[in-house]
LOKOLBA-145936 format. One record per residue (C-alpha): residue number from 1; x, y, z. Coordinates in steps of 0.5 Angstrom, whole numbers. Each point is the difference from the previous one (the first is absolute). Layout:
BEGIN
   k    px    py    pz
 NUM     X     Y     Z
...
***
This chain:
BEGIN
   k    px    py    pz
   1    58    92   -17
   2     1     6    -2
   3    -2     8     2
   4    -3     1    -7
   5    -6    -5     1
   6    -2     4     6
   7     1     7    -3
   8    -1     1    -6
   9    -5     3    -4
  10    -7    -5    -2
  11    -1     1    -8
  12    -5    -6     0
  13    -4    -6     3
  14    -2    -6    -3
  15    -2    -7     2
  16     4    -6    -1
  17    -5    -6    -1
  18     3    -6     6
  19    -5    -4    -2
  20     1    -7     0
  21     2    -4    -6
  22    -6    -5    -2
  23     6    -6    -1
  24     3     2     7
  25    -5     1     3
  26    -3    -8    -2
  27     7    -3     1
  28     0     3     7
  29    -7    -3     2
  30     0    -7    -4
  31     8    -2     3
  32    -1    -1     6
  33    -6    -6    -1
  34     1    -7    -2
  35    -6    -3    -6
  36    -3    -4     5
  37    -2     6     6
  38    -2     5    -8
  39    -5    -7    -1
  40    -3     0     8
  41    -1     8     0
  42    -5     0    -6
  43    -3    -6     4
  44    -1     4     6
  45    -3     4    -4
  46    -6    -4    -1
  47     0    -3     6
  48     0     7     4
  49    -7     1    -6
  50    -3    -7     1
  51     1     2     8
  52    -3     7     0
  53    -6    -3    -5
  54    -2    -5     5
  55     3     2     8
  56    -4    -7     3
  57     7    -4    -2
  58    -4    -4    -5
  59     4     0    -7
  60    -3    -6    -2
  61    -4     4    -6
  62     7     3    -2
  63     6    -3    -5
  64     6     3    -2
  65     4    -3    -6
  66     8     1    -2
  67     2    -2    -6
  68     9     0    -1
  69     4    -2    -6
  70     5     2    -4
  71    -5     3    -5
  72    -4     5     5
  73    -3     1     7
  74    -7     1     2
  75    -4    -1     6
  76    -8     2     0
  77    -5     0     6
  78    -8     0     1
  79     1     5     7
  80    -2     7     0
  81     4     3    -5
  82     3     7     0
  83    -6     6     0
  84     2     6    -5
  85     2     5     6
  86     5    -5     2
  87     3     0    -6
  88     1     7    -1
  89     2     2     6
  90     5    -4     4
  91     0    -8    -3
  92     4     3    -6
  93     4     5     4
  94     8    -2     2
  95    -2     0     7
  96    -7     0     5
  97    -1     8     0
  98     0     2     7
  99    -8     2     0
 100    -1    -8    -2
 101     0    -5     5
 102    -1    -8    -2
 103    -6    -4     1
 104     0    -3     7
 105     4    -5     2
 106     3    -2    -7
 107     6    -2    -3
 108     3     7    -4
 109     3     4     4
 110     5     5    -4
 111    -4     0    -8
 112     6    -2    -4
 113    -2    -7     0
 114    -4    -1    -6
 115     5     5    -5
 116     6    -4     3
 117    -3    -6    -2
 118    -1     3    -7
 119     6     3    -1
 120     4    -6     3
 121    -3    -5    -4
 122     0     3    -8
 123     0     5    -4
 124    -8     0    -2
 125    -5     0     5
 126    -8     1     0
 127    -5     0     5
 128    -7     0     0
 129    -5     0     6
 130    -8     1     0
 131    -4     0     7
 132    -6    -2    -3
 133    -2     8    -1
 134     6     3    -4
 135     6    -3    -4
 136     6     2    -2
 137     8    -2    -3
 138     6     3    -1
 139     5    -3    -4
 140     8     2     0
 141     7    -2    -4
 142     4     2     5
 143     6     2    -4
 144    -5     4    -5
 145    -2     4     6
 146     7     1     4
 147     2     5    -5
 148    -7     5     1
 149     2     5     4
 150    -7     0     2
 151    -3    -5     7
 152    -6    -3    -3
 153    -2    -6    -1
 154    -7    -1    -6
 155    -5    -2     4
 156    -6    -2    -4
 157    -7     0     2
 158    -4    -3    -3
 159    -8     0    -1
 160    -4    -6     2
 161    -1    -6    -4
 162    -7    -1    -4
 163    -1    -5     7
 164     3     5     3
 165     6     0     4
 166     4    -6     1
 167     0    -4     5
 168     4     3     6
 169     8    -2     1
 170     6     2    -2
 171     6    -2    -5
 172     7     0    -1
 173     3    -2    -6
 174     9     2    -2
 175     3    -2    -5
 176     7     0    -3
 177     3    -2     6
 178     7     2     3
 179     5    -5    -1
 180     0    -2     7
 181    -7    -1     0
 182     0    -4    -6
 183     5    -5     3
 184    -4     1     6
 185    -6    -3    -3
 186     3    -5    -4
 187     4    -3     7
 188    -5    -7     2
 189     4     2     7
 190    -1     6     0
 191    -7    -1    -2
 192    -2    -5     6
 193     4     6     5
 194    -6     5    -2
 195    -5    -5     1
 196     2    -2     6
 197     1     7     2
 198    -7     2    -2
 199    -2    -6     3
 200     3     2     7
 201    -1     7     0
 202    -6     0    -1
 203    -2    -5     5
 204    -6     4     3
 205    -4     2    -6
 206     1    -7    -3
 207    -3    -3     6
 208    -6     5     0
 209    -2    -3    -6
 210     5     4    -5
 211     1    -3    -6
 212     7     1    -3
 213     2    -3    -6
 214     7     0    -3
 215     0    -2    -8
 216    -7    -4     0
 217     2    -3     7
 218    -3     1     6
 219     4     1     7
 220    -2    -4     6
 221    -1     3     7
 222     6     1     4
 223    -2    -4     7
 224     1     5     6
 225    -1    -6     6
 226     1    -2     6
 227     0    -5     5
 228    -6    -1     4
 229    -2    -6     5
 230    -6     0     4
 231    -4    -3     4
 232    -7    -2     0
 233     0     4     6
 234     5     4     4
 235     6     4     0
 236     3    -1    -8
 237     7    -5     1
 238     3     4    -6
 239    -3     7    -2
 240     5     6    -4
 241     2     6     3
 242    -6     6    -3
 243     2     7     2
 244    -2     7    -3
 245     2     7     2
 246    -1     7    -3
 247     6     4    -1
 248     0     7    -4
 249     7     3    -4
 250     4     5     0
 251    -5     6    -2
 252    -6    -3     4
 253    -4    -6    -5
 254    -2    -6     2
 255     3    -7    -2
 256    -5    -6     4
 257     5    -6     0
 258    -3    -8     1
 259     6    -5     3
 260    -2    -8    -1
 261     6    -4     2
 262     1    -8     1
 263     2    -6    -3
 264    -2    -4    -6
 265    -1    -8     0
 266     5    -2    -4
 267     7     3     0
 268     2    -1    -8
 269     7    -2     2
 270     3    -5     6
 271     0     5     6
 272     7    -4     3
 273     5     1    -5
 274     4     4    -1
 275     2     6    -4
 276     5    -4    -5
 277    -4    -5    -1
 278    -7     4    -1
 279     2     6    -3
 280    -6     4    -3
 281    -3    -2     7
 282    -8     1    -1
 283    -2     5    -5
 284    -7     1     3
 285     2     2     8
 286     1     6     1
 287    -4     8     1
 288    -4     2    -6
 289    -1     7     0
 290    -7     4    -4
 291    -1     7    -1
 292    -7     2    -2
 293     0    -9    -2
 294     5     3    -5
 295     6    -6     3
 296     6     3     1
 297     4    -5     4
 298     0    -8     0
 299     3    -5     4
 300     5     4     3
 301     4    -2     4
 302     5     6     0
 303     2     5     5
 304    -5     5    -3
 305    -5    -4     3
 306     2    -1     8
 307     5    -6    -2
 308     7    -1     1
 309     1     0     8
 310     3     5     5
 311    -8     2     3
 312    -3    -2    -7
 313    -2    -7    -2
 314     6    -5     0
 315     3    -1    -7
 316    -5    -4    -4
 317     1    -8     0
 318    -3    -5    -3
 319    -3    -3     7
 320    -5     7    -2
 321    -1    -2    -7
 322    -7    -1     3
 323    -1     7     3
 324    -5     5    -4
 325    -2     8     1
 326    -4     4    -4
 327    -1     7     1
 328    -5     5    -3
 329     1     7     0
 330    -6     5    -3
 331     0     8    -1
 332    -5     3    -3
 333     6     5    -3
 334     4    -5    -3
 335     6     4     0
 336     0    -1     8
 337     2    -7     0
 338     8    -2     0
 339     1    -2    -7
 340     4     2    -5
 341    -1     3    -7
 342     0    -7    -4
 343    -5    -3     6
 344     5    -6     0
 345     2     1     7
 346     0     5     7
 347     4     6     1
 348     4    -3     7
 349     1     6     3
 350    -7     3     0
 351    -3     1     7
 352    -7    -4    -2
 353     5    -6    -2
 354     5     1     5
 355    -6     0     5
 356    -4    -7    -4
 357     6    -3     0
 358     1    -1     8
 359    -7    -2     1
 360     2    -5    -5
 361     6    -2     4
 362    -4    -1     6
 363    -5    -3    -4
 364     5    -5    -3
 365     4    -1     6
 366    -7    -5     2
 367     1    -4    -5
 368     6    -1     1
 369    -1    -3     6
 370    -5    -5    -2
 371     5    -2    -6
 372     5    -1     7
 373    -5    -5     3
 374    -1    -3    -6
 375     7    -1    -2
 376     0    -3     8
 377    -5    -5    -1
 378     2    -3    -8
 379     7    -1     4
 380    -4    -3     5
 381    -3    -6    -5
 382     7     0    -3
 383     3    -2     6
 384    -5    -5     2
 385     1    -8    -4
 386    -6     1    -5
 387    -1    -7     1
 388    -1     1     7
 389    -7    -1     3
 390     0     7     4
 391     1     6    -4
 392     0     6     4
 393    -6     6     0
 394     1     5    -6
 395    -5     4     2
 396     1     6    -6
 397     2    -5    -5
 398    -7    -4     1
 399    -4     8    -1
 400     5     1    -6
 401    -2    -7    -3
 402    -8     2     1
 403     1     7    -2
 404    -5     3    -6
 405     4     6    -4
 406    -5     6     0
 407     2     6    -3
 408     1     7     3
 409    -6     2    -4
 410    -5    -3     4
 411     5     2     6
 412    -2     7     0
 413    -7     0     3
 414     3    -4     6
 415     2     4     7
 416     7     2     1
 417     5    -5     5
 418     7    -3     0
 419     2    -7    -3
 420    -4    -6     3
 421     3    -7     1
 422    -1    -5     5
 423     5    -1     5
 424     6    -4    -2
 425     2    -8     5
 426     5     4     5
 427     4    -8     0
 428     3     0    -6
 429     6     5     1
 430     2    -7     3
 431     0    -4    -6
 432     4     5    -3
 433     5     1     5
 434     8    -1    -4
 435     4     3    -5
 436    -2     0    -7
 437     4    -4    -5
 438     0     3    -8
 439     4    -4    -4
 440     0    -1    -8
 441     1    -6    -5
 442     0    -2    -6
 443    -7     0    -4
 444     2    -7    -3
 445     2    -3     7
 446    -6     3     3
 447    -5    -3    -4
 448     3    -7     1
 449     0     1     8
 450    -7     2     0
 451    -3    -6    -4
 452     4    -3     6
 453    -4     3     6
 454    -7     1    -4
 455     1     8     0
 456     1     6    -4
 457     0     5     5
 458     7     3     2
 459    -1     1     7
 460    -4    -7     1
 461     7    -3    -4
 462     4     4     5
 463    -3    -3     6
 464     0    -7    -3
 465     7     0    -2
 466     2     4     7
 467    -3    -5     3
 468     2    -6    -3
 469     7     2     2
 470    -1     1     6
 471    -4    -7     1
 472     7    -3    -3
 473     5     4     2
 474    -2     3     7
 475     2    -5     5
 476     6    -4    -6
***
């Protein structure tokens, strides 16, 4: 840099426009955000309006329809609708202005979700709202109006009906979709993902009676459920984990947090084998992680959620293909909660989700003990003659076997305390005393030795050829 810029005479002062280029500036919002997280956002939407119309929880009255295919991109809803007021000052905006803050406990959090979406999915867009008292629409061809300087959008308000104004809801409809989303949509794999994800992301509202369709079929509750064993009277033989705790952000807001914990009856895998031979392990077991009943994380079974050893849960195995945890994490301003941008996860590093997590790790850490006892007692009956006339006590196995699924919604008006299970046979550390052997066989020659010894379980057939060696060999 020169002298001249600082000492020379000014002749003149003008202003640069700097603003952002349209293109650029849609570019950068929509690239970072897969197909299928634009779809979920413009749920959110309507979840958070069918959340604000009825605060009960009961959604039994609302229905939310999408519609996906190569052609166009609708979804219409009977929730409460988008007052006049919201969408001149703040829903069409790129961003929440500082002064507006989100309904209580919802979803949204930065206000761009909805123009993302749009702008993701296609070049033509309309949306049209009524509350039942005022109605409006704004159509946009997005490449038409990216070459306006202007910022506005056209939002028409329209007069009501000779009926009056139609009935309250909101509807989105894009057509000539990208490329990519074309091909999205035309993708039967691809479609099922979305479905599933809906399905499970909003586990919660569904099973507070929403009813989410996706092309004309309507998606099935998500059971959120644990393992419960009761006696008619007495201490419970198998009870999960409940937990809640209240912890405030960096800048002071509440986040309120519910911790169930337990196990599940059936561990959708053989709980024995070993990683090589059961490679997907159970795909339920795991932590399933909810912000505001939005699901951020399912079945996992990472680092990010205490597993992996060194202080932590043990590196996850299939013996716990039965363990579940779910945790529940609420803020009325949603923007103190420890997800990310897309709501498709947590922020690790954030102080709320740091502090979450080691009382997921202590919580974790229960089940894991009782999944050990377990593990004890199914090596006790194998290593006892299934034949034999005196099976050993397996205590928590018989309380598993009688166990009814509840779901943690009905867990929520019950008082907090650790994980319950009756106490586990002392004696069958002796019936499990020796080494572990582990072997494997062709699958031709299993098969003739297992019709031979009348069993297909691997370690039962283990045992039985040990022992038959043993019976012949032994005293050769």
């Amino acid at each position: 840099m020169t002298r001249h810029a600082q000492t020379a005479e000014i002749d003149e002062i003008v202003d640069v426009e700097v603003g952002p280029v349209k293109r650029f500036f849609i570019d950068i919002l929509t690239r970072d955000i897969e197909i299928s997280a634009a779809v979920l956002d413009l749920v959110d939407n309507s979840v958070d309006s069918a959340n604000e119309l009825f605060p009960d929880g009961d959604l039994s009255s609302i229905r939310i329809d999408i519609e996906a295919d190569q052609t166009h991109f609708a979804i219409s809803d009977n929730c409460a609708g988008i007052t006049l007021k919201a969408a001149t000052s703040y829903v069409f905006k790129m961003g929440r202005p500082g002064n507006i803050h989100s309904a209580p406990s919802s979803i949204g959090q930065f206000g761009v979700g909805m123009k993302r979406a749009l702008f993701k999915l296609g070049d033509e867009f309309i949306v049209d709202s009524s509350t039942g008292d005022s109605h409006f629409s704004v159509e946009l061809m997005v490449s038409a109006w990216e070459k306006l300087e202007e910022w506005t959008l056209p939002l028409k308000i329209h007069k009501p009906g000779e009926s009056g104004f139609p009935s309250r809801g909101t509807t989105l409809f894009v057509s000539d979709l990208t490329q990519d989303v074309r091909a999205y949509f035309s993708d039967t794999v691809r479609n099922n993902q979305l479905r599933d994800d809906l399905r499970s992301k909003h586990r919660m509202a569904i099973e507070r009676g929403l009813q989410l369709y996706f092309n004309d079929q309507l998606l099935a509750p998500t059971p959120t459920v644990l393992a419960v064993s009761e006696k008619s009277s007495g201490p419970p033989l198998l009870y999960p984990l409940i937990e809640r705790f209240n912890l405030q952000n960096e800048e002071g807001k509440l986040v309120r947090v519910e911790i169930f914990a337990g196990i599940h009856n059936s561990p959708g895998t053989e709980e024995d084998a070993e990683p090589e031979d059961v490679a997907t392990g159970s795909l339920e077991a795991g932590w399933y992680v909810f912000g505001n009943d939005r699901l951020l994380l399912a079945a996992d079974k990472t680092w990010l959620t205490g597993w992996g050893g060194t202080g932590n849960l043990p590196m996850y195995h299939n013996q716990y293909a039965r363990f579940r945890g779910f945790v529940y994490m609420w803020a009325e301003d949603s923007i103190a909660l420890p997800w990310n941008t897309t709501k498709t996860g947590v922020e690790s590093s954030d102080p709320v989700w740091t502090r979450v997590r080691g009382e997921m790790i202590t919580a974790g850490k229960q089940v894991i003990t009782l999944l050990n006892l377990l593990k004890i007692e199914r090596r006790a009956l194998n290593a006892t003659d299934a034949n034999s006339a005196s099976q050993p006590e397996v205590p928590i196995t018989e309380a598993l076997e009688h166990a009814k699924m509840i779901s943690t919604a009905s867990l929520k008006s019950e008082a907090e305390g650790p994980l319950v299970h009756v106490a586990p046979n002392s004696e069958l550390g002796r019936l499990i005393d020796g080494k572990r052997i582990s072997y494997s066989v062709a699958v031709r020659d299993f098969k003739v030795a297992s019709e031979l010894l009348g069993t297909t379980k691997a370690a039962e057939l283990g045992r039985r050829t040990f022992d038959y060696f043993l019976d012949h060999e032994a005293d050769a």
